[in-house]
C-alpha positions as CSV (number, residue, x, y, z in Angstrom):
1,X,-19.3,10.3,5.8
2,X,-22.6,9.5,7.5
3,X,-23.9,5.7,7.6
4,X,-26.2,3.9,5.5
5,X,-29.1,4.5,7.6
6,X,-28.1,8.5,8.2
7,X,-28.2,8.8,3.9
8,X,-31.1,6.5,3.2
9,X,-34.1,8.6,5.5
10,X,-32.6,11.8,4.6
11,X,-32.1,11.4,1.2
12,X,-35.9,12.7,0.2
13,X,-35.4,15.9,2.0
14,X,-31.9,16.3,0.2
15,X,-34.0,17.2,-2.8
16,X,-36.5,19.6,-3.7
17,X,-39.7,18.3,-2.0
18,X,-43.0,20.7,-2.4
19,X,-44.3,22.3,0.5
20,X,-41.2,21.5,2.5
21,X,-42.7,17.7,3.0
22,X,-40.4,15.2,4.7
23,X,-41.0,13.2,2.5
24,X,-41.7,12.9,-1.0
25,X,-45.3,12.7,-2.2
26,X,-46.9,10.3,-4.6
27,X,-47.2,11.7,-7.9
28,X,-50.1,9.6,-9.4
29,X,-50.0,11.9,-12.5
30,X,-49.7,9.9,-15.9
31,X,-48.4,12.4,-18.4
32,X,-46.7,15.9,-17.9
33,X,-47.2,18.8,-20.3
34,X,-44.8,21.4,-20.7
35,X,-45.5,25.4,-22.5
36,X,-42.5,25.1,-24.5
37,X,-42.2,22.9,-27.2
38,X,-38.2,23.3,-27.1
39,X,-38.4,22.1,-23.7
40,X,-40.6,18.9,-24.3
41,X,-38.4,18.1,-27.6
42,X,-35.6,18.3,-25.3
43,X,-36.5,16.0,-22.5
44,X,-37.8,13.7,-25.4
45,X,-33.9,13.6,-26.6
46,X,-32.3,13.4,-23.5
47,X,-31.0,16.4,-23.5
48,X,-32.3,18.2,-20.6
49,X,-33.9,16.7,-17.2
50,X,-37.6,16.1,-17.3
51,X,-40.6,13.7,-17.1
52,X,-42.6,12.5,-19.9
53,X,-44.9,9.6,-19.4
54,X,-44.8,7.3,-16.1
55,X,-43.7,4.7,-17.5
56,X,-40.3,5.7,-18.1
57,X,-40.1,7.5,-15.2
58,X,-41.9,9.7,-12.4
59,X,-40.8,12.1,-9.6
60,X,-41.9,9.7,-6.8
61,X,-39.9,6.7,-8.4
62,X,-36.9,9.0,-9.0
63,X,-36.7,9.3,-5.5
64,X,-36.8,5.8,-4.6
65,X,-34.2,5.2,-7.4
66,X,-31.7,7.5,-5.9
67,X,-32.3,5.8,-2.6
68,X,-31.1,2.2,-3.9
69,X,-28.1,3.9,-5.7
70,X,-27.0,5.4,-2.4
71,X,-27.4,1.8,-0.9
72,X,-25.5,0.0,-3.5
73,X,-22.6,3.1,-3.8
74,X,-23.8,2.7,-7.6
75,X,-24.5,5.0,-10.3
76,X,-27.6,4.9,-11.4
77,X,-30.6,2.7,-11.1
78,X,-33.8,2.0,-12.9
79,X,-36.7,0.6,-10.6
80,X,-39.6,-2.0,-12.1
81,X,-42.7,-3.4,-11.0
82,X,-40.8,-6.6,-9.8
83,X,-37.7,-8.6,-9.3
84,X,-38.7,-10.3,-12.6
85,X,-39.4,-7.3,-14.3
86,X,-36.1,-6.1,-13.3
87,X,-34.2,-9.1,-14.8
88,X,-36.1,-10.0,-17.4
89,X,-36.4,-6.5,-18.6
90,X,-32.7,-6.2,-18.4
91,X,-31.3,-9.4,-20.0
92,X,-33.5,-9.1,-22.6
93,X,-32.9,-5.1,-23.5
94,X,-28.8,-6.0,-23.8
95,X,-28.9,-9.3,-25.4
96,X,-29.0,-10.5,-29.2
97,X,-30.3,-13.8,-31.1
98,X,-27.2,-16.2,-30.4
99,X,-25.6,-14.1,-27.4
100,X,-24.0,-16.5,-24.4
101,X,-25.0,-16.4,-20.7
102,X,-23.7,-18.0,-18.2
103,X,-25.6,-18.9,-14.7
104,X,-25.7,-20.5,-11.8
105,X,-27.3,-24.1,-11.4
106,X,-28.6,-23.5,-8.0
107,X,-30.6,-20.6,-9.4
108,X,-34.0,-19.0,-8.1
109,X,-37.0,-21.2,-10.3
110,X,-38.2,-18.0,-11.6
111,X,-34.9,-16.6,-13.1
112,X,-34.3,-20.1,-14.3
113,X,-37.5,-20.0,-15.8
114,X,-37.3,-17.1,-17.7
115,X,-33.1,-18.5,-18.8
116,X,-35.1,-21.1,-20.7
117,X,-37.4,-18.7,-22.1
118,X,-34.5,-16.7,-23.4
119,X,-32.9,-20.4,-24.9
120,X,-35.9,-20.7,-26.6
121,X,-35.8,-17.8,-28.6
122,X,-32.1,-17.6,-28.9
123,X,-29.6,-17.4,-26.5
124,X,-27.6,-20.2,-25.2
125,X,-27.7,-20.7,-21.5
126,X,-25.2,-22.6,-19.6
127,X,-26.1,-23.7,-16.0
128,X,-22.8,-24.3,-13.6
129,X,-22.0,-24.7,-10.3
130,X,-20.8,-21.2,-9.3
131,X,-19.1,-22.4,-6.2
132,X,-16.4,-22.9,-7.9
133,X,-14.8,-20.3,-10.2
134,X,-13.0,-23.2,-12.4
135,X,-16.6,-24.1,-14.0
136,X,-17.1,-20.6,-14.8
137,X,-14.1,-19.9,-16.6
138,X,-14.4,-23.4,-18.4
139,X,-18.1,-22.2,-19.9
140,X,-16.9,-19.2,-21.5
141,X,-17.0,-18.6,-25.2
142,X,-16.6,-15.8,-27.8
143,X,-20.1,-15.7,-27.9
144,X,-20.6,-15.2,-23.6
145,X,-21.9,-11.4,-23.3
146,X,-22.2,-12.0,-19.6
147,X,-22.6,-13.7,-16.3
148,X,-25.7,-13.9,-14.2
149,X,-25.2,-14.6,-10.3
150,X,-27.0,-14.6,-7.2
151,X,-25.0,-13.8,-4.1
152,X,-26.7,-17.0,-1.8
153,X,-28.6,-19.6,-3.5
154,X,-32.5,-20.0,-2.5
155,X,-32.9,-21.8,-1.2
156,X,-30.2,-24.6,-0.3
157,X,-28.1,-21.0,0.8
158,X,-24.6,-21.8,-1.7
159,X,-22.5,-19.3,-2.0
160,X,-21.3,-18.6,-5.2
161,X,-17.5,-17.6,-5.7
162,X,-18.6,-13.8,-6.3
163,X,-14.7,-12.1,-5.9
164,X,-13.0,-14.3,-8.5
165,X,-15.9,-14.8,-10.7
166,X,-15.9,-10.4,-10.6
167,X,-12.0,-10.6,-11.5
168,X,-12.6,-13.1,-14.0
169,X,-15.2,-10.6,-16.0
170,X,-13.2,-7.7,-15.5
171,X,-10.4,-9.3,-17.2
172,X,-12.2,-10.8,-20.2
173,X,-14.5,-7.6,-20.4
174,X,-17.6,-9.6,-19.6
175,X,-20.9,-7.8,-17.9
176,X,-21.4,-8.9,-14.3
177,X,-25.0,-9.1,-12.9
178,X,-25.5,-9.6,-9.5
179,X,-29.0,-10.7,-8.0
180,X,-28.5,-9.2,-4.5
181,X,-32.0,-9.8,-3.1
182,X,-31.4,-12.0,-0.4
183,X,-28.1,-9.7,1.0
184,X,-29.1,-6.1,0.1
185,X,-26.6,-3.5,0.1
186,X,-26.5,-3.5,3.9
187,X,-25.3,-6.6,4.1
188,X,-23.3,-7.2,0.8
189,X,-22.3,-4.3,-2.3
190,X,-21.7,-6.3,-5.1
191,X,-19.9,-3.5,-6.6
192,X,-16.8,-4.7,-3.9
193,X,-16.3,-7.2,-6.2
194,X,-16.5,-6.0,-9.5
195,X,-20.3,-6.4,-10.1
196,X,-21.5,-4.4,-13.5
197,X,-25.5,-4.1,-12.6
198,X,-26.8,-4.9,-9.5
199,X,-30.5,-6.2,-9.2
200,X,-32.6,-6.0,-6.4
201,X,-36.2,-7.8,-5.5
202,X,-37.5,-4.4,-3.6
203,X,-40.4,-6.7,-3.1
204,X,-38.1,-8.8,0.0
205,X,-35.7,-7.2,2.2
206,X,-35.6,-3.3,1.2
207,X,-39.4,-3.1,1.6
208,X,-39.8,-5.6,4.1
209,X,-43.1,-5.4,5.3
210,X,-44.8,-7.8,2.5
211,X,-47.4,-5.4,1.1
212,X,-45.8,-4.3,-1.7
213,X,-44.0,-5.4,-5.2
214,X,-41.0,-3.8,-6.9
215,X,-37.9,-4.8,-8.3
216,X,-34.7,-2.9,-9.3
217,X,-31.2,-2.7,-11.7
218,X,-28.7,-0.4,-10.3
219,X,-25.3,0.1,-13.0
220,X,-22.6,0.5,-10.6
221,X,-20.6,2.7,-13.0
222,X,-17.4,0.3,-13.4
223,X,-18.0,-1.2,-16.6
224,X,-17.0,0.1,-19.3
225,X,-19.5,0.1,-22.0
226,X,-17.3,0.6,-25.1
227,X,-16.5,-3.2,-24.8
228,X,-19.6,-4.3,-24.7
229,X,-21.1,-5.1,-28.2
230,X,-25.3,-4.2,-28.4
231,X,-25.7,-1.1,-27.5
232,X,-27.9,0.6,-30.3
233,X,-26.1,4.0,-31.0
234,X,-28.7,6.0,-30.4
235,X,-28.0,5.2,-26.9
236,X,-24.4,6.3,-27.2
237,X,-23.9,9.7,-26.0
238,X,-21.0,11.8,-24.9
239,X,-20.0,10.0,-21.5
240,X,-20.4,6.2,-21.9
241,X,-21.1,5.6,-18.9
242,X,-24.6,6.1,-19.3
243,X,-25.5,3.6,-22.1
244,X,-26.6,0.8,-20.5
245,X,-28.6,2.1,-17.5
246,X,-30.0,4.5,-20.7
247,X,-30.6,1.1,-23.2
248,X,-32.6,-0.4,-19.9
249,X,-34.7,2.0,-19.0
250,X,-35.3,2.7,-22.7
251,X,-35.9,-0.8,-24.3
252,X,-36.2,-2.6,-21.0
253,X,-38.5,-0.3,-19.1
254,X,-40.5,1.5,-21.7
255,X,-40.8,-1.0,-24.5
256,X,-41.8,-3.4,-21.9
257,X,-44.1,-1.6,-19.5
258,X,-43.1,-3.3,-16.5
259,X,-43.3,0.6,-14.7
260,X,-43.5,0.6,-10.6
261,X,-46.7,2.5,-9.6
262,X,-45.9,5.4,-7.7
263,X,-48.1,4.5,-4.5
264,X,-45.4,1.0,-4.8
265,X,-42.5,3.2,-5.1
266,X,-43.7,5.4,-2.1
267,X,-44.3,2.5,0.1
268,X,-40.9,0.9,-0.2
269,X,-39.3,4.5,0.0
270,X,-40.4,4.3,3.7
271,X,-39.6,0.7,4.2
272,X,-36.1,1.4,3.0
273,X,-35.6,4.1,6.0
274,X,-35.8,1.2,8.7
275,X,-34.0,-1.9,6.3
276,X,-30.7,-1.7,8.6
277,X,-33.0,-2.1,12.2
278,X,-35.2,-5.0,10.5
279,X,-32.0,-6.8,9.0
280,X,-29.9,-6.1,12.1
281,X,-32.8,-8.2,13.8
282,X,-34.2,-10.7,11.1
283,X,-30.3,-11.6,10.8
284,X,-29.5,-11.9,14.3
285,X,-32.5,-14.3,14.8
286,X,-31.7,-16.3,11.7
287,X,-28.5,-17.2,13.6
288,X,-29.5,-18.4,16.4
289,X,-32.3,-20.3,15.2
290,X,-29.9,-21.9,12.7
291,X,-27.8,-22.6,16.1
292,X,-30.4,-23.8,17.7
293,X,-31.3,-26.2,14.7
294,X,-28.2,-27.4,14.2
295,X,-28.4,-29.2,17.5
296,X,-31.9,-30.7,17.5
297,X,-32.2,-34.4,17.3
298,X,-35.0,-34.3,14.9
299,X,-33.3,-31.8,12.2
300,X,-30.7,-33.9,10.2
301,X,-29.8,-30.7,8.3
302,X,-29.4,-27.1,8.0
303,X,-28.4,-24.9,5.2
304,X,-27.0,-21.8,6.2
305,X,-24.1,-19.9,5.3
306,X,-23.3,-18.6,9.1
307,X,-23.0,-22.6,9.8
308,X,-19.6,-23.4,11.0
309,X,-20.0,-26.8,8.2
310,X,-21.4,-24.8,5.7
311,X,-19.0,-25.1,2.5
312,X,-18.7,-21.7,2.0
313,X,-18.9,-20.1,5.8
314,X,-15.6,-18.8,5.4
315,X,-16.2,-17.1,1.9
316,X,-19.5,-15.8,3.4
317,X,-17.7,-14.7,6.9
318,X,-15.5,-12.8,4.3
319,X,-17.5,-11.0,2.2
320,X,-21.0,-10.2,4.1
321,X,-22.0,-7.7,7.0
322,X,-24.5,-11.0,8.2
323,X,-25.2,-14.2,6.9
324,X,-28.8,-13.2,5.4
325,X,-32.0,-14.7,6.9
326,X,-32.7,-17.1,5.0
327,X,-31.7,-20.9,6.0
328,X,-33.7,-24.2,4.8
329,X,-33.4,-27.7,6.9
330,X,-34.1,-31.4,6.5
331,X,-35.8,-33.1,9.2
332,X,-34.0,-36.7,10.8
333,X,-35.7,-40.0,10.2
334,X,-38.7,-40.7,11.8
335,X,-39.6,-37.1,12.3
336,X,-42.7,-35.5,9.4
337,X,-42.2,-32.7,7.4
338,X,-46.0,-32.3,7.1
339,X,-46.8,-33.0,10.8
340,X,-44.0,-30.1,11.7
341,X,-45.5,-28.0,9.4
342,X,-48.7,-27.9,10.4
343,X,-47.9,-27.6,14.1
344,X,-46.4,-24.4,13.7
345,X,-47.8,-21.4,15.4
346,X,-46.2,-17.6,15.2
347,X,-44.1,-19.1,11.5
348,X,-46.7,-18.9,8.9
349,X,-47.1,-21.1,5.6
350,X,-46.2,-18.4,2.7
351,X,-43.8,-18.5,-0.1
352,X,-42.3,-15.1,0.3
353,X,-39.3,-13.9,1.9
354,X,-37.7,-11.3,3.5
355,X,-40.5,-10.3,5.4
356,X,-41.2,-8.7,8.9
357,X,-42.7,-12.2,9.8
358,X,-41.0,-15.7,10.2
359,X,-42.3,-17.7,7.0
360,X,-41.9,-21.7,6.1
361,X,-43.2,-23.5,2.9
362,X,-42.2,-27.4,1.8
363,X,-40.2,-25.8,-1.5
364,X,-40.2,-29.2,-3.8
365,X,-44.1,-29.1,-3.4
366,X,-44.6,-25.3,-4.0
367,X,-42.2,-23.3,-5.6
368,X,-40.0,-25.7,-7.2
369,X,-42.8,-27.8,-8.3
370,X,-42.6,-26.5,-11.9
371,X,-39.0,-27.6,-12.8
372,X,-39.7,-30.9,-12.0
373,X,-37.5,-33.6,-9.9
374,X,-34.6,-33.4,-12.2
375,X,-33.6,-30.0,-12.0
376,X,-34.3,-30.6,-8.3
377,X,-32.2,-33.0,-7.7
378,X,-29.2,-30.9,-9.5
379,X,-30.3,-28.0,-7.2
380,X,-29.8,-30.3,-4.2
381,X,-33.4,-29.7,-3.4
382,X,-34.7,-33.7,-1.7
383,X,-38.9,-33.5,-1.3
384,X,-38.7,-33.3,2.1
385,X,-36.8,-29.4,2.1
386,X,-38.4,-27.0,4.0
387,X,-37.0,-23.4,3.3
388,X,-37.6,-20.5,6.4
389,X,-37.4,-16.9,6.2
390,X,-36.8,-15.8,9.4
391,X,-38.5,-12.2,10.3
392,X,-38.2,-10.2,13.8
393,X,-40.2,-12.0,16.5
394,X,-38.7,-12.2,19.7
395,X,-35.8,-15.5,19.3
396,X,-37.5,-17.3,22.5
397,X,-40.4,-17.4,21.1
398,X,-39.4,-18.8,17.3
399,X,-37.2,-21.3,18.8
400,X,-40.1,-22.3,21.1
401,X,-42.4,-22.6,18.4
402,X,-40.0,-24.5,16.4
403,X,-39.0,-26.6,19.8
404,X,-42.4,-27.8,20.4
405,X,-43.4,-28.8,16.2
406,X,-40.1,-30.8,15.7
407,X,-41.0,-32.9,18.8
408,X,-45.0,-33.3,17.8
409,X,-43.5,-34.2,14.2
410,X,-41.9,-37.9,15.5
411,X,-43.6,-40.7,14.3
412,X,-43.1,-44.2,16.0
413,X,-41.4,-46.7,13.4
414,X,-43.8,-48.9,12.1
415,X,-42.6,-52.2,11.6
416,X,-44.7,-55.1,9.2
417,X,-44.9,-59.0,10.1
């Protein structure tokens, strides 16, 4: 079988592409007209192959949809204008008034966000620690429709207990969503452990290049879908494992509109072809950095799964290709968060991630502003947290960088008479 990287830049040309073109070219066309009427009634139903309106679909999206399936061994995979379009679109196309989800506590702010929008208008939400499988099982109820997991926290990096919590499901039946953003399916399938959709931010790591948005469910084809309660029956055709991935794109993609333009879809297309070389690298430098870190007198602590002291290092050293490239830190006494910041030079001040370039931002004062210093504090997030995406400079010259602001960043102790 050729390698990830061998299927991913030759899958365009595995198709049908016009004019013998590499790769595939952007259809900006809105609507598609056909001289049958048979033949449009048909695609309408389902019941033959076909484009109708771009936002259920398009042949330039298709593409990039078959791409992410061949990187997460899946099935079949529906691609939106974001990571929040992805998941919002899909919890809310597959779950009722009263339905039960369970999460984790330490939970990106936006997905957490939109959890308490679905509480308000229905669903109970419980938040556990998803370290440890025991909480999980204890949270279930006959009313739990599924569980909702990211594979390393952002930003404090925990590891949630993703093999047991994928046998749990699979024995009770429940649907297993995996947020797999910060690991990709280079460095982490979630189907290996019994994931039932997969969701991607195309936005970080699979585009990598930070100049596009785009976001992604892939079905991994192991559920079984007769078990699982809301599926309207429209949706129910001859081979059930198409329902869900049909019920998404359906009432999750159409009804909502959250549609990835076809210039978007292009662009990550071509960023996919080169994710193994950029994560090789950005992962390889997050390492050492977080090596490097780990040792320096003004950095009381790092969070990062490839840490020897991390509390889930060996789950991680299990399970993942790499240890992703994403690590946060707290700075010693004496030593200002603000001060380091701003003495940076190559790392600069942005709250994305996953990105060819080495990024830092203060996280309670940005991004975790909004869920104010309670939620924080169960997150494990202190004011002082600074979170780092690492990207593919050259290592001497990140740990330089990083070197010379931690030691600009001490402040003599000031004591009053």
């Amino acid at each position: 079988m050729p390698g990830l990287t061998t299927k991913i830049i030759h899958a365009d040309r595995k198709t049908d592409i016009e004019h013998g073109a590499i790769h595939k070219p952007i259809h900006t066309s809105v609507a598609y007209g056909y001289s049958d009427y048979q033949k449009l009634i048909d695609v309408f139903q389902g019941t033959e192959d076909g484009y109708i309106y771009s936002r259920q679909s398009n042949p330039t999206t298709t593409l990039l949809e078959n791409k992410i399936t061949l990187l997460e061994d899946g099935f079949a995979t529906v691609c939106f204008s974001t990571g929040m379009a992805a998941i919002g679109s899909t919890l809310f196309s597959l779950l009722r008034k009263d339905d039960h989800i369970i999460s984790s506590v330490h939970l990106f702010g936006n997905t957490n966000s939109l959890l308490e929008t679905l509480s308000i208008i229905g669903c109970d939400v419980t938040l556990v620690d998803a370290t440890n499988i025991n909480n999980v099982e204890k949270a279930i109820r006959p009313s739990t429709r599924l569980v909702f997991i990211e594979t390393i926290a952002n930003p404090c990096t925990q590891v949630a207990d993703l093999p047991r919590i994928g046998i749990l499901c699979k024995r009770i039946g429940l649907l297993y969503i995996v947020d797999n953003t910060l690991t990709s399916g280079y460095l982490f399938q979630p189907k290996n452990v019994e994931a039932s959709l997969v969701i991607n931010s195309l936005t970080k790591n699979i585009s990598g290049h930070g100049n596009v948005l785009g976001g992604s469910v892939t079905d991994t084809g192991i559920f079984n879908w007769n078990k699982f309660p809301n599926i309207n029956d429209i949706y129910k055709g001859k081979i059930p494992q198409y329902w869900g991935i049909t019920q998404i794109r359906k009432k999750g993609l159409r009804d909502f509109g959250g549609a990835l333009p076809a210039e978007s879809a292009h662009k990550i297309s071509i960023g996919a072809e080169t994710l193994v070389l950029r994560l090789d690298r950005t992962n390889r430098n997050a390492y050492e950095l977080a090596q490097f870190l780990s040792k320096h007198p003004a950095v009381s602590d790092v969070f990062y799964p490839g840490i020897s002291t991390h509390p889930q290092h060996k789950l991680s050293q299990k399970i993942f290709r790499a240890y992703g490239s994403l690590l946060s830190i707290e700075l010693a006494d004496y030593y200002n968060w603000s001060t380091f910041l701003t003495n940076l030079n190559f790392v600069i001040l942005s709250s994305h991630l996953g990105d060819n370039r080495t990024l830092a931002i203060p996280v309670s004062h940005t991004i975790y502003w909004e869920m104010g210093s309670k939620i924080r504090s169960n997150m494990g997030i202190k004011d002082s947290l600074i979170r780092i995406s690492v990207g593919i400079e050259d290592i001497d010259d990140l740990i330089a960088d990083f070197d010379n602001a931690l030691y600009s960043s001490r402040e003599d102790l000031k004591v009053s008479n």
